[in-house]
NUSE-469392 format. One record per atom (N, C-alpha, C): y, x, z. Coordinates in steps of 0.05 Angstrom, whole numbers, padded with zeros to 5 digits, always signed. Layout:
<nodes>
YXZ;...
</nodes>
This chain:
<nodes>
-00532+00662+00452;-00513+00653+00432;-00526+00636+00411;-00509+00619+00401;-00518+00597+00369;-00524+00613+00345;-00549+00612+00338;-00552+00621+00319;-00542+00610+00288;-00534+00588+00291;-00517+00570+00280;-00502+00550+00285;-00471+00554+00278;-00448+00546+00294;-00450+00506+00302;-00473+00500+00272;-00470+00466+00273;-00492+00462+00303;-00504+00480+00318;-00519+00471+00332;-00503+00472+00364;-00480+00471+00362;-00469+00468+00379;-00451+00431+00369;-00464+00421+00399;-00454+00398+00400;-00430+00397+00420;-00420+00409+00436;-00397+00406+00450;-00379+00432+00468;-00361+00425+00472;-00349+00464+00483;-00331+00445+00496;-00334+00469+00520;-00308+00466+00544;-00283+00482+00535;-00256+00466+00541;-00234+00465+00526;-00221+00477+00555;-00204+00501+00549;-00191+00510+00573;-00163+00519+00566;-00144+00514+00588;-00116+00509+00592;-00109+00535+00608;-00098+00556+00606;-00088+00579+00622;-00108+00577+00645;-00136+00590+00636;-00159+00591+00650;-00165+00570+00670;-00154+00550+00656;-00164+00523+00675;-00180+00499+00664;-00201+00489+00670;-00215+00461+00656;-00204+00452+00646;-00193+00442+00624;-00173+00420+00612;-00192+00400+00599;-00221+00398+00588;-00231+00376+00573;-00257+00385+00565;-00269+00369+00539;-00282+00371+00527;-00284+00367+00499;-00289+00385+00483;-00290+00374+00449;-00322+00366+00438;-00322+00343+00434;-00353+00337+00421;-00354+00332+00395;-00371+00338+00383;-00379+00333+00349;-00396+00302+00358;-00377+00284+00336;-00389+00260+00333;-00400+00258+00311;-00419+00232+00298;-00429+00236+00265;-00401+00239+00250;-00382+00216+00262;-00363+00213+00242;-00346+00242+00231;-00344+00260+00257;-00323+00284+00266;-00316+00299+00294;-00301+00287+00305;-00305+00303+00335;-00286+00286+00360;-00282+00286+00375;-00272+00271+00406;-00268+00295+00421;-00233+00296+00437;-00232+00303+00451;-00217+00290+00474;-00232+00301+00498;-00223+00277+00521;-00214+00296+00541;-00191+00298+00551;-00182+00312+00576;-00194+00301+00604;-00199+00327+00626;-00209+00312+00648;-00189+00302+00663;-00202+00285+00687;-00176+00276+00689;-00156+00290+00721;-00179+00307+00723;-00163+00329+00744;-00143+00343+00734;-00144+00346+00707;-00130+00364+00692;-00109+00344+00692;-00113+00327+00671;-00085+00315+00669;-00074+00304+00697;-00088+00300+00725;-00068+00297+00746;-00054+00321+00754;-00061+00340+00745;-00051+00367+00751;-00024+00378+00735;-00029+00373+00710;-00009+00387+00696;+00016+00367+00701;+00037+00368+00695;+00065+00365+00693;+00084+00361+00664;+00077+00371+00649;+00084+00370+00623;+00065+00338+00606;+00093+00328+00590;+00071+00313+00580;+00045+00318+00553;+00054+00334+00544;+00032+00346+00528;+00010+00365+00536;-00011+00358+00534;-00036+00386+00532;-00029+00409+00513;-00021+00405+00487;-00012+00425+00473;+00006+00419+00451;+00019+00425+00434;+00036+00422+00418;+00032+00393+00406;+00016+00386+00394;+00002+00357+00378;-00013+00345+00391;-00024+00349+00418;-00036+00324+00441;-00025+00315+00462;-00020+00289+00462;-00003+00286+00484;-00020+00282+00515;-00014+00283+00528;-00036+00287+00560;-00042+00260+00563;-00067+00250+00559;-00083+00224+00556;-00109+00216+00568;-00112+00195+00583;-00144+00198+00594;-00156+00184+00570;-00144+00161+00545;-00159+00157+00520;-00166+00185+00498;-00194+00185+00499;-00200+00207+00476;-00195+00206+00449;-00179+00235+00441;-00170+00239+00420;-00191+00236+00391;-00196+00221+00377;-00219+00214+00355;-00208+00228+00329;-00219+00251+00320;-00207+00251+00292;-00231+00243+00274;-00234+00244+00249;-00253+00237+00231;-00252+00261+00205;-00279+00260+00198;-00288+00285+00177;-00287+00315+00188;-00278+00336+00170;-00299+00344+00188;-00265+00377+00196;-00244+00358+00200;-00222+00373+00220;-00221+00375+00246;-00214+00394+00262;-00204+00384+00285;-00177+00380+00293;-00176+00377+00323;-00159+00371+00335;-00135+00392+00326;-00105+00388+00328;-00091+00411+00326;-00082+00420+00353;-00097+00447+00358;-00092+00460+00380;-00072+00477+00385;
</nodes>
């Protein structure tokens, strides 16, 4: 385990125990990019409430994330 949470630079993002993406810490903030097995897979057009199912990665800036 991280002995400290900032030393984690990226985590796998999962969908009803399935791969759905990746979230990365950028300098600016963070990127998340769905894979794109996932998004050929799912059916719905959203990943979750506030992402819509996208192969362009989601960029936010400072130091929020995504709304999951």
């Amino acid at each position: 385990m991280f002995s400290d949470i900032k030393e984690v630079s990226e985590l796998k993002i999962y969908k009803n125990n399935e791969f759905a993406g990746i979230l990365k810490r950028t300098p600016q903030g963070c990127e998340f990019l769905l894979s794109a097995d996932f998004i050929a897979k799912i059916s719905e057009p959203y990943f979750s409430y506030c992402i819509k199912k996208s192969d362009t990665p989601l960029i936010v800036q400072g130091d929020n994330l995504p709304h999951f």
